[in-house]
N, CA, C and O of each residue as an XYZ file, in Angstrom:
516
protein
N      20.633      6.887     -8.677
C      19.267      6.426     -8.487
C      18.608      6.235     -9.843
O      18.784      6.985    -10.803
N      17.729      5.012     -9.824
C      17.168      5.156    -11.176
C      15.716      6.046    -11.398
O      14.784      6.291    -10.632
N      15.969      6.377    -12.707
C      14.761      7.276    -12.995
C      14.055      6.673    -14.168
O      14.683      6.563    -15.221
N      12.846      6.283    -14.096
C      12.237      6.280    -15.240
C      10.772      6.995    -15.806
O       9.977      7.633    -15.115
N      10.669      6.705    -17.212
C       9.181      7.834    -17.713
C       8.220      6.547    -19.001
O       8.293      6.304    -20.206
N       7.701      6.229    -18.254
C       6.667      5.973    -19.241
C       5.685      6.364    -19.852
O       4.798      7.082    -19.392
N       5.762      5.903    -21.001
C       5.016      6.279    -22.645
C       3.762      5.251    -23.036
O       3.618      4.210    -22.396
N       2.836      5.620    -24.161
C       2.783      4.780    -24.961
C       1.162      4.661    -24.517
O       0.632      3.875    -25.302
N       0.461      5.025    -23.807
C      -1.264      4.656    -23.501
C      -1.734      5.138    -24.173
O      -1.200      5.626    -25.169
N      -3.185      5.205    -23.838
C      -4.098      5.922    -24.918
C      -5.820      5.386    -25.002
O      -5.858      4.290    -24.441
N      -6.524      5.583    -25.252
C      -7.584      5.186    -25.532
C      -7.892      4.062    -26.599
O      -7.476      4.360    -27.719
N      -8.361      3.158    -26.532
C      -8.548      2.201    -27.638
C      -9.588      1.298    -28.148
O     -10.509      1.580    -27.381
N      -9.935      0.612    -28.751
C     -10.985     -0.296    -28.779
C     -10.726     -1.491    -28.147
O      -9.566     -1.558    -27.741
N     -11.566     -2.681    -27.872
C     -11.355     -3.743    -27.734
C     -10.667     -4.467    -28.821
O     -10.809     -3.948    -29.927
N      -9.827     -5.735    -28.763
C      -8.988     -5.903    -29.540
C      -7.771     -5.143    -30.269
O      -6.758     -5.766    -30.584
N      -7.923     -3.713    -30.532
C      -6.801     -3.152    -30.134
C      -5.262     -3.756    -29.459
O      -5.167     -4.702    -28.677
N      -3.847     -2.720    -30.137
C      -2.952     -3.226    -29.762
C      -2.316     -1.904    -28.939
O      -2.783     -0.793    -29.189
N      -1.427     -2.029    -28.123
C      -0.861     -0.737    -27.706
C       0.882     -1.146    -27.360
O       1.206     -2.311    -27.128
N       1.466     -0.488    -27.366
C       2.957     -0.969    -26.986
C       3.190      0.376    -25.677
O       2.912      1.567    -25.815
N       3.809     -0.341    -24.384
C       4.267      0.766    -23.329
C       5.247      0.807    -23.281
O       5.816     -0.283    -23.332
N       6.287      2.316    -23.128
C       7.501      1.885    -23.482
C       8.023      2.380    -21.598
O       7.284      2.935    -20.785
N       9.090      2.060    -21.437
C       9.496      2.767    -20.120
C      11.020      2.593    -20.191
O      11.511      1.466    -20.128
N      11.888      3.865    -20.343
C      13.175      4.416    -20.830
C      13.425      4.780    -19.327
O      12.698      5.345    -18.510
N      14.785      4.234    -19.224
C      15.429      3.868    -17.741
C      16.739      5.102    -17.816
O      17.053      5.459    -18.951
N      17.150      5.452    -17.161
C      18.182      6.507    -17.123
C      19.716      5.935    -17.372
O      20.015      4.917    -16.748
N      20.202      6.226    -17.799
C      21.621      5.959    -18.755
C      22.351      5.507    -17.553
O      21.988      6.010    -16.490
N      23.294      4.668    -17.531
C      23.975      3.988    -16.651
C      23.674      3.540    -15.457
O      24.338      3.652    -14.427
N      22.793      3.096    -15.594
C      21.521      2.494    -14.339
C      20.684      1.424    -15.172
O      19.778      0.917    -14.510
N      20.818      0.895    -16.720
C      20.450     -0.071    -17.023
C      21.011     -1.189    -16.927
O      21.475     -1.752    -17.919
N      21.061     -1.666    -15.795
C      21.979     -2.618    -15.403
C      21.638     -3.308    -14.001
O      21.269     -2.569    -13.088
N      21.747     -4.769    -13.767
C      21.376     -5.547    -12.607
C      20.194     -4.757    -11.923
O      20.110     -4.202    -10.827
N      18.994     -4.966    -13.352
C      18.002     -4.441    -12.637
C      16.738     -6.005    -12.810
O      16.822     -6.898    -13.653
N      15.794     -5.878    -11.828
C      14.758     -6.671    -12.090
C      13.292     -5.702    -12.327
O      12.818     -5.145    -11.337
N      12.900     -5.608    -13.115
C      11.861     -4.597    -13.590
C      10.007     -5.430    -13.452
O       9.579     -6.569    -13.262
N       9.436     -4.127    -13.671
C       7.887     -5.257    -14.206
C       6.961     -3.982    -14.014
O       7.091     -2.917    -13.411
N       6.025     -4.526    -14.747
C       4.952     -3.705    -15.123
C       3.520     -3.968    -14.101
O       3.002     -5.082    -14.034
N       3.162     -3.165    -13.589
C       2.001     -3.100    -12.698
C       0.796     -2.765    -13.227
O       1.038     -2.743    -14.434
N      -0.161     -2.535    -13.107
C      -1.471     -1.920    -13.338
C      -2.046     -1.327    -12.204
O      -1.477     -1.422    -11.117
N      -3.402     -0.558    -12.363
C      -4.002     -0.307    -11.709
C      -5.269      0.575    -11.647
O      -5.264      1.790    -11.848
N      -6.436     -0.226    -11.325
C      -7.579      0.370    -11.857
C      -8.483      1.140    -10.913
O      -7.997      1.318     -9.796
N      -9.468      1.542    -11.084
C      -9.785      2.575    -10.073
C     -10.702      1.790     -8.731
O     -11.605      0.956     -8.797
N     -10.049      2.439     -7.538
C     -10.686      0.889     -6.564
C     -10.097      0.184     -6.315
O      -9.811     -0.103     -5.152
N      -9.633     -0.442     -7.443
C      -8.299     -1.605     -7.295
C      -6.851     -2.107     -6.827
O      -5.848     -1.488     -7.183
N      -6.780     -3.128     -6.104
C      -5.342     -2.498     -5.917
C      -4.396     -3.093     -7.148
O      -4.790     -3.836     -8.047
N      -3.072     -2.590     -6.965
C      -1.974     -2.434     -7.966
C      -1.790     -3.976     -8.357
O      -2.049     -4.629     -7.346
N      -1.504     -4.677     -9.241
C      -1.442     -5.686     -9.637
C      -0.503     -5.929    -10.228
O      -0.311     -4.975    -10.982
N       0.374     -6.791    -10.381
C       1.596     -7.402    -11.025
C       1.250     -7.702    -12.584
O       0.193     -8.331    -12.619
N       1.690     -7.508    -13.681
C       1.653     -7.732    -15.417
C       2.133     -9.018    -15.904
O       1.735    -10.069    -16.406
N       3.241     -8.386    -15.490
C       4.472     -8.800    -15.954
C       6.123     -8.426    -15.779
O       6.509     -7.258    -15.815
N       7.008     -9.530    -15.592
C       8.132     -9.383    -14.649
C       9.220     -9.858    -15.635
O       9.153    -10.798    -16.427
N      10.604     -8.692    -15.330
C      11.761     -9.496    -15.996
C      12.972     -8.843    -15.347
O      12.826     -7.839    -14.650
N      14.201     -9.408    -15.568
C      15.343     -9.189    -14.468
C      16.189     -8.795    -16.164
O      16.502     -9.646    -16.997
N      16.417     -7.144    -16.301
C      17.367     -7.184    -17.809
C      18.354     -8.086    -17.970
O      19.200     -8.382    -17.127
N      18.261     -8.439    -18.854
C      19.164     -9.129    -19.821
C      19.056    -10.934    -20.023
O      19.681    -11.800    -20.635
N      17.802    -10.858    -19.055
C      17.047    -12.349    -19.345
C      15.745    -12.466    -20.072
O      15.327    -11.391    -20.500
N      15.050    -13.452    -20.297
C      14.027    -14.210    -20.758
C      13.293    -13.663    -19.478
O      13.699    -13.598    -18.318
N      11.699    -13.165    -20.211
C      10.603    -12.916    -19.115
C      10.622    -13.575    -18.174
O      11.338    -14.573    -18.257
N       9.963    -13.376    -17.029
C      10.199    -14.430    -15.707
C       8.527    -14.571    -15.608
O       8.212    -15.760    -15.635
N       7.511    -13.775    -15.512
C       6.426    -13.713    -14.859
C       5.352    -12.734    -16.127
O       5.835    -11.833    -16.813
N       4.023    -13.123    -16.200
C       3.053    -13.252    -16.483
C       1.573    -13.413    -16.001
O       1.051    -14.505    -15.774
N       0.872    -12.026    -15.854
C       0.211    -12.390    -14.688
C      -0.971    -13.137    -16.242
O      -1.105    -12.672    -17.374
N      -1.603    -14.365    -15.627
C      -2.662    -15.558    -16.276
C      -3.745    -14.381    -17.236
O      -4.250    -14.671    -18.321
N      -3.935    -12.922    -16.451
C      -5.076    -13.052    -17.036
C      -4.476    -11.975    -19.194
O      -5.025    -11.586    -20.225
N      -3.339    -12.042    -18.671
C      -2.502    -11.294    -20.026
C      -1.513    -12.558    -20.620
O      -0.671    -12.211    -21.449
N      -1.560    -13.849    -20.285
C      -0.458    -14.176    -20.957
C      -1.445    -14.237    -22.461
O      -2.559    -13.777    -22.709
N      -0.660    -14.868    -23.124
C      -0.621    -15.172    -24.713
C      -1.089    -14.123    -25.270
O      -1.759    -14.275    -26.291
N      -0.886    -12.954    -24.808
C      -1.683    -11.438    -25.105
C      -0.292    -10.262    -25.262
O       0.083     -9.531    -26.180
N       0.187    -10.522    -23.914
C       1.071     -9.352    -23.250
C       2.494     -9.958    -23.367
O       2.920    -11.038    -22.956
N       3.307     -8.635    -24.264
C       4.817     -9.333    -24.286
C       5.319     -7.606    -23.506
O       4.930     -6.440    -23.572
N       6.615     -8.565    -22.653
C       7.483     -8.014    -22.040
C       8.676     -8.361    -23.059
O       8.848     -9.448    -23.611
N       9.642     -6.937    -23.219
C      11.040     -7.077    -23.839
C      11.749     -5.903    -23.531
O      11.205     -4.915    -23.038
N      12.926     -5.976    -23.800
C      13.817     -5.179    -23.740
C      14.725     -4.757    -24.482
O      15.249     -5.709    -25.060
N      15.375     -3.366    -24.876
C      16.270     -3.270    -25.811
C      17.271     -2.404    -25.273
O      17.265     -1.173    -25.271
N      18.319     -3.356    -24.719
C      19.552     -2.957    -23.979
C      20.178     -1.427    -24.763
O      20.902     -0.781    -24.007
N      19.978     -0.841    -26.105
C      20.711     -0.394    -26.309
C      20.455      0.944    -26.191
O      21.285      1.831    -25.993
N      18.359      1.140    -26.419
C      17.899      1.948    -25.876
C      17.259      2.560    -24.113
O      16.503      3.457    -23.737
N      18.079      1.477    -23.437
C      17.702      1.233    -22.042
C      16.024      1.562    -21.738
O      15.517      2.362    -20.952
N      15.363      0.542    -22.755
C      14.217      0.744    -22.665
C      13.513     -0.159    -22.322
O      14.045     -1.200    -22.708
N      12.427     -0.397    -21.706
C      11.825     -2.020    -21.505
C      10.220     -1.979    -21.657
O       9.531     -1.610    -20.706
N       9.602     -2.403    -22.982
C       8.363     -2.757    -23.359
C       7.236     -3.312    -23.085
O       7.324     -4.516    -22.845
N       6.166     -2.842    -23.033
C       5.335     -4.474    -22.680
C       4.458     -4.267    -24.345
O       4.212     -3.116    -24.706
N       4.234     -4.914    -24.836
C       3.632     -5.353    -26.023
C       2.370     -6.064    -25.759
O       2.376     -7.177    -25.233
N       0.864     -5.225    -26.243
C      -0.286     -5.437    -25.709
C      -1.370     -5.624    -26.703
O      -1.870     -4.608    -27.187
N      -1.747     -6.654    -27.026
C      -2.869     -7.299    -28.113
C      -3.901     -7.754    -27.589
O      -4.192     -8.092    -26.442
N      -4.602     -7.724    -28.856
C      -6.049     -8.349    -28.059
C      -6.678     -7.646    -26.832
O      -7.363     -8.328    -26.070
N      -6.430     -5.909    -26.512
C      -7.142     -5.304    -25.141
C      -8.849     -5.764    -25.145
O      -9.778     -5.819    -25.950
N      -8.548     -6.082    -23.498
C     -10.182     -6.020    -23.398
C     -10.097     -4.842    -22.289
O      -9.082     -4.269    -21.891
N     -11.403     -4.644    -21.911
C     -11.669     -3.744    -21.466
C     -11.307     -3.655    -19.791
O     -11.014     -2.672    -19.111
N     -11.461     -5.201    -19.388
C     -10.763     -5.248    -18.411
C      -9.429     -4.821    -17.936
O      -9.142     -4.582    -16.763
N      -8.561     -4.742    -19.064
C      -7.101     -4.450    -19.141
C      -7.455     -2.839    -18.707
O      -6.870     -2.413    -17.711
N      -8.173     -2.147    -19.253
C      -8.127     -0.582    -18.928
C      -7.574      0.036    -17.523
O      -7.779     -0.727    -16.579
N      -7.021      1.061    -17.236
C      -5.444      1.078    -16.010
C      -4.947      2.181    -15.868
O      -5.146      3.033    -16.734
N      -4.258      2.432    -14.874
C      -2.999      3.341    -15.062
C      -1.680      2.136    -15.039
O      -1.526      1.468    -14.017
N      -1.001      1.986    -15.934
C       0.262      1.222    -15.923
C       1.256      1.384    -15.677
O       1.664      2.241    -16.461
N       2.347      0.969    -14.746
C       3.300      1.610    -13.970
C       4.385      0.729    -14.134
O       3.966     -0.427    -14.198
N       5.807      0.816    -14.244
C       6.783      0.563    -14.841
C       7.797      0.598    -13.273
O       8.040      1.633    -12.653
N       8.212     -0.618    -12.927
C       8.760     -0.725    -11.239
C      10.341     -1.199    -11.673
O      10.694     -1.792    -12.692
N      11.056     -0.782    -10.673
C      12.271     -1.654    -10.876
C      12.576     -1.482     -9.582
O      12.105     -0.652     -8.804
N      13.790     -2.715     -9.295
C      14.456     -2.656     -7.904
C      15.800     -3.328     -8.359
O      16.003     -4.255     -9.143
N      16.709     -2.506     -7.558
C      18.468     -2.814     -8.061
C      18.564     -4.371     -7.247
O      18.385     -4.515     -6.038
N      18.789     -5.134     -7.920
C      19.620     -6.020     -6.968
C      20.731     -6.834     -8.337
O      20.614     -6.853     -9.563
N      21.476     -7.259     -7.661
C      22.934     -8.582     -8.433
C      22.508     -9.549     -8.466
O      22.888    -10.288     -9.375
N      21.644     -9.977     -7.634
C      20.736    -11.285     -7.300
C      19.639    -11.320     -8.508
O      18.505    -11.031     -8.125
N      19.767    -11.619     -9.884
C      18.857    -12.233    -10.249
C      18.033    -13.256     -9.811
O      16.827    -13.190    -10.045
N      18.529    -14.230     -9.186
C      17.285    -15.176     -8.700
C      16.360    -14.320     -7.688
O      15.435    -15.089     -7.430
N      16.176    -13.278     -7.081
C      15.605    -12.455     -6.523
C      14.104    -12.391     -7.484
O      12.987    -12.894     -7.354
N      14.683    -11.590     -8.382
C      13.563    -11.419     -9.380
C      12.691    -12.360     -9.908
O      11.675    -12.058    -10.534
N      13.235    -14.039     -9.563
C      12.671    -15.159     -9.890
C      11.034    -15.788     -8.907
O      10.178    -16.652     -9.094
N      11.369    -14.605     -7.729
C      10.792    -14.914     -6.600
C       8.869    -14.495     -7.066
O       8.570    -14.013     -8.159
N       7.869    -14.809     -6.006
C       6.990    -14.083     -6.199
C       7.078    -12.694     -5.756
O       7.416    -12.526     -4.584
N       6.822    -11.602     -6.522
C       6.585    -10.026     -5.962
C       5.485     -9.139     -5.686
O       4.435     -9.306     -6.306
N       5.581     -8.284     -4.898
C       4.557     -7.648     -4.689
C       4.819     -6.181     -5.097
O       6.015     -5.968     -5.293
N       3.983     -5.082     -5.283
C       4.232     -3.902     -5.542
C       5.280     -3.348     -4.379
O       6.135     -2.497     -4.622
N       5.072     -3.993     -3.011
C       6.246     -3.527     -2.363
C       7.488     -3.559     -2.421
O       8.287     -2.667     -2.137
N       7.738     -4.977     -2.931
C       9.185     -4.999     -3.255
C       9.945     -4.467     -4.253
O      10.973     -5.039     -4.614
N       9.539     -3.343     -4.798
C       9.972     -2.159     -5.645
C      10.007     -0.734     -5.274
O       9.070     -0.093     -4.798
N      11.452     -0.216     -5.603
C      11.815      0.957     -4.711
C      11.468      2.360     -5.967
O      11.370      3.574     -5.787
N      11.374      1.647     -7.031
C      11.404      3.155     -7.816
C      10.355      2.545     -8.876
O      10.303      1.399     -9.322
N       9.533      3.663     -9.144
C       8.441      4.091     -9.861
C       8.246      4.793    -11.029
O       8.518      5.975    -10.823
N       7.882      4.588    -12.208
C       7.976      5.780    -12.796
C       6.376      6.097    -12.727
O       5.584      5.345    -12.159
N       5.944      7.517    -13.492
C       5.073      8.198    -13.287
C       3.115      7.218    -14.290
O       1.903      7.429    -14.245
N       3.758      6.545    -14.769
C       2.421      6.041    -14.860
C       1.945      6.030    -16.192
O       2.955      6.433    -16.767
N       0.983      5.820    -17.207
C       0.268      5.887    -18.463
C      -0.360      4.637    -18.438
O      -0.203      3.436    -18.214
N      -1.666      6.082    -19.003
C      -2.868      5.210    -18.806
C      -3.463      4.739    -19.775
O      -3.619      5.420    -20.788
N      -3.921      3.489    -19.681
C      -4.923      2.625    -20.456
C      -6.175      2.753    -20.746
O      -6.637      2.418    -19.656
N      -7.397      3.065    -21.618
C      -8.504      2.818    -21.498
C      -9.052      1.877    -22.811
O      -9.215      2.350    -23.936
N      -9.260      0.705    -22.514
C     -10.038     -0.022    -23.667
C     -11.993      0.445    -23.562
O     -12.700      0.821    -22.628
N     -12.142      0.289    -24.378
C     -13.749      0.381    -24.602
C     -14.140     -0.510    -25.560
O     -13.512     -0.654    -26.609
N     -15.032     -1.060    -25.308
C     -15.860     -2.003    -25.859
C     -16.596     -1.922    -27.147
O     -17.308     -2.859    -27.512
């Protein structure tokens, strides 16, 4: 089963940068489709940003692109989102999803927080103005 723990929040200013890291459990980095959620208080869970390891990002939610990078570094079975320019809107708990499938074109699909079976525990965002 996969396990993961995400890192990396914190309090910040506007414009501010933050990097989230989320470290996947050793021999389980593999034929995964991953993505980063949010979620603010009230709100429901929202999609970031989406990628299937060992490809090119797939998904970008409009209101983070040219802001928010998704990557990965196969060697640390780790997978990033890279965060510039915070506004305050961005402020969150950020959650790090994956679901096993072989089917990359799966991951190509639109997703919802449901279609992810494992979770890791969360880190939170706060921009201030």
């Amino acid at each position: 089963q996969v396990h993961m723990v995400e890192s990396g929040g914190g309090s910040v200013q506007a414009g501010d940068s933050l990097t989230l890291s989320c470290v996947v459990s050793e021999s389980t980095y593999v034929g995964l489709c991953m993505a980063w959620f949010r979620q603010a208080p009230g709100s429901d869970r929202e999609g970031v940003a989406r990628i299937y390891i060992g490809h090119s990002p797939i998904y970008y939610a409009d209101s983070v692109k040219g802001r928010f990078t998704v990557s990965q570094d196969n060697a640390k079975n780790t997978l990033y989102l890279q965060m510039n320019n915070l506004k305050p809107e961005d402020s969150g708990m950020y959650y790090c999803a994956a679901k096993r499938t072989w089917k990359s074109e799966w991951c190509y699909e639109e997703k919802t927080p449901r279609d992810f079976d494992t979770w890791g525990q969360g880190t939170q965002v706060t921009v201030s103005s």
